[in-house]
N, C-alpha and C positions, 0 to 999 in steps of 0.2 A: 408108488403103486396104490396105497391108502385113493390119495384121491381121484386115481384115473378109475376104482374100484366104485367108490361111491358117488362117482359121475356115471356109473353103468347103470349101479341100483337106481338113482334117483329118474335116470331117461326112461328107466320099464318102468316105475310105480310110478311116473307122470303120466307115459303113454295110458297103462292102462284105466290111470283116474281118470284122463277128458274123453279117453272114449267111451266111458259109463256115462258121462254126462251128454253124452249124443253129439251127431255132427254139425256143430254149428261152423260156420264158418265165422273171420275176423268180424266182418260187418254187421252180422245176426248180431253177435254179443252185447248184452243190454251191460247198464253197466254194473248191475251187480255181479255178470258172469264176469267183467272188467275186473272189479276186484277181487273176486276169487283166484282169479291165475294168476291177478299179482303175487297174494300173500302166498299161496304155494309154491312160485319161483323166488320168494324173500325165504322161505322154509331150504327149499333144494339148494338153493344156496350158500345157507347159513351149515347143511350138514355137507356139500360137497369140501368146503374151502377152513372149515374148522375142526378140526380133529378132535378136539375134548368134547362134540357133540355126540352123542350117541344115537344108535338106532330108533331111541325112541321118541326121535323128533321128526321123524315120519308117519307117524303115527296124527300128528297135528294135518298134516295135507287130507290124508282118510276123512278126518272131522269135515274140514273142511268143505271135500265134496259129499259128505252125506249131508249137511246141512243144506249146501245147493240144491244136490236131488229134491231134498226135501222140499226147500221151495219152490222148486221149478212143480212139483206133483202139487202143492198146495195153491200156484196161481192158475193152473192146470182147473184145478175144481172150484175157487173161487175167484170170484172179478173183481171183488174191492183189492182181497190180495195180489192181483195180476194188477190191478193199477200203484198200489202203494209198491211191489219190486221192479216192475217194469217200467213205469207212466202209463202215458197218454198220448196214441196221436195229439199236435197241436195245429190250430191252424192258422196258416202265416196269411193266405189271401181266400176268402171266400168270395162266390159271385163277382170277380174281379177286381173287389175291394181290399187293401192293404189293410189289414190285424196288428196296426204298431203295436199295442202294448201286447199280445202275445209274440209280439220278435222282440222286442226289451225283456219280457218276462224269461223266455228261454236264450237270454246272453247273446242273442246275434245280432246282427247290424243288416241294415237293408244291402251294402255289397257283399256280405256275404250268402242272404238270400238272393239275387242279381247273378253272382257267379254258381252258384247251384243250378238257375233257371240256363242259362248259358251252357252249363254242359250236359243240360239235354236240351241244347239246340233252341232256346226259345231268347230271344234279342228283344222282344217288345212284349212289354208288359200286359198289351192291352190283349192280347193274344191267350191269356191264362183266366181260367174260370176258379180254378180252384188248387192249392197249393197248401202239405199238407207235410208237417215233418212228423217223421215216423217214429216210433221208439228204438230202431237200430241207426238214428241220426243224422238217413239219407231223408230227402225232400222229395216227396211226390208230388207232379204235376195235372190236372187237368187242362186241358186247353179250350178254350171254347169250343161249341158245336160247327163252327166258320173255319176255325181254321185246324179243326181236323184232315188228316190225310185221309183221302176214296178211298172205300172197301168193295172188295166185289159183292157184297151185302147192297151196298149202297147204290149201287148203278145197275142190282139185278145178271148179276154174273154168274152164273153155274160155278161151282168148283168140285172139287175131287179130294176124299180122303185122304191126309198126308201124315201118317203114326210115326214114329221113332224107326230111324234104319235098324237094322241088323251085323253088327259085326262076325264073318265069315272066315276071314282070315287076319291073324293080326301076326306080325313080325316074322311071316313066312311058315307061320304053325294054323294049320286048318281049325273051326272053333267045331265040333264037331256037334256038340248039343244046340249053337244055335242055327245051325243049318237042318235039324230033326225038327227043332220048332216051328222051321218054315215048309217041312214036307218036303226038304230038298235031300238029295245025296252027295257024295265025294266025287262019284263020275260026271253029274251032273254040271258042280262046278269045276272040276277040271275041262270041262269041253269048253262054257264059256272063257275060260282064260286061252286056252289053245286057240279058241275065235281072234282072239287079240292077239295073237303069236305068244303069249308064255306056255312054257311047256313045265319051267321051275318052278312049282311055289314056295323054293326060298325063296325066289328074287322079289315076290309080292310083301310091303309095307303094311298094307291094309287092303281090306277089301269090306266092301259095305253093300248090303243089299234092301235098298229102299222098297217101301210098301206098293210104289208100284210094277214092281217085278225088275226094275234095273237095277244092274250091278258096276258097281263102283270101284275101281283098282287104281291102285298107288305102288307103284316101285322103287326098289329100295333106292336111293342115292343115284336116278336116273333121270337124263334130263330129256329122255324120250316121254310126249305125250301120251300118255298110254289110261286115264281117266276117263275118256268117253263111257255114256252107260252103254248097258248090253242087256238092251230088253229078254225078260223070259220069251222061250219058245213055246 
């Protein structure tokens, strides 16, 4: 019981250590946030799995991420510091030209620069203007001005505002606040469902209402089409 006890403690004082340090996801992580959660999981560890450790070798994880904070607020407000904890974009190809000794310098090999440009779709070199690795380790592309894909910019195409849908209904429970933010009501969206024949809104999964007044519905575990929009009235 000791240690299913201090596998409890240790899962909340982690939880609520990386969520002070914001939401980064895996790929953000530079690597000193790298080694930060190493040595806090070599800490949670060492007090889960050894009983003669005490309480207050949790106390060392706390250090830890205040030292983080700390830096993350100090490269924050300086740039030398944001480059000596984080680096530096580098760049692998400029103007179409290959940067060997910056791909020798940051430890890669041209196929592994190759297989990068690959899984964003790009098979011929000559194709890329400019190729740039990032401080979260992924490689950013430009492609030249040729063999960009058309924008309706480009050929003078009219378009139409398109913001973030609205979630309306989620798991068969009405969202009530974001249907007020759209000036909509509960009768309102129950007519449009009944238009589609639902009359349940358990049986709706989600329901989505796009900026331009269509409404989006999914049912639960139904292999009825039932997703067509439903323009406002």
């Amino acid at each position: 019981m000791s240690a299913l006890r201090r596998s409890i403690e240790s899962f909340i004082l982690a939880l609520v250590l990386l969520r002070l340090t914001g939401r980064k996801s895996i790929s953000q992580l530079n690597y000193f946030d790298f080694l930060t959660v190493n040595m806090m999981g070599g800490l949670f560890s060492s007090y889960i799995t050894d009983s003669e450790q005490g309480p207050d070798i949790l106390l060392a994880p706390m250090a830890i991420i205040a030292l983080d904070l700390l830096a993350d607020r100090t490269a924050i407000k300086s740039r030398s510091a944001r480059k000596l904890l984080e680096g530096k974009p580098v760049v692998f190809i400029k103007n179409g030209k290959i940067i060997e000794k910056n791909i020798t310098k940051m430890h890669y090999n041209i196929s592994e620069v190759l297989a990068a440009l690959r899984n964003q779709g790009i098979y011929n070199l000559s194709e890329v203007e400019f190729a740039v690795l990032e401080i979260d380790g992924k490689i950013s592309v430009l492609k030249k001005s040729q063999h960009r894909p058309l924008t309706p910019r480009d050929i003078n195409v009219p378009t139409q505002y398109e913001g973030l849908s609205s979630i309306v209904i989620s798991d068969g429970k009405i969202l009530s606040k974001n249907l007020q933010n759209n000036n909509l009501s509960h009768d309102w969206l129950k007519d449009k469902l009944k238009e589609q024949g639902i009359n349940d809104i358990s049986r709706v999964f989600l329901a989505s209402l796009a900026t331009d007044g269509s409404l989006y519905v999914d049912l639960k575990d139904s292999s009825t089409d039932n997703t067509a929009p439903i323009p406002l009235a």
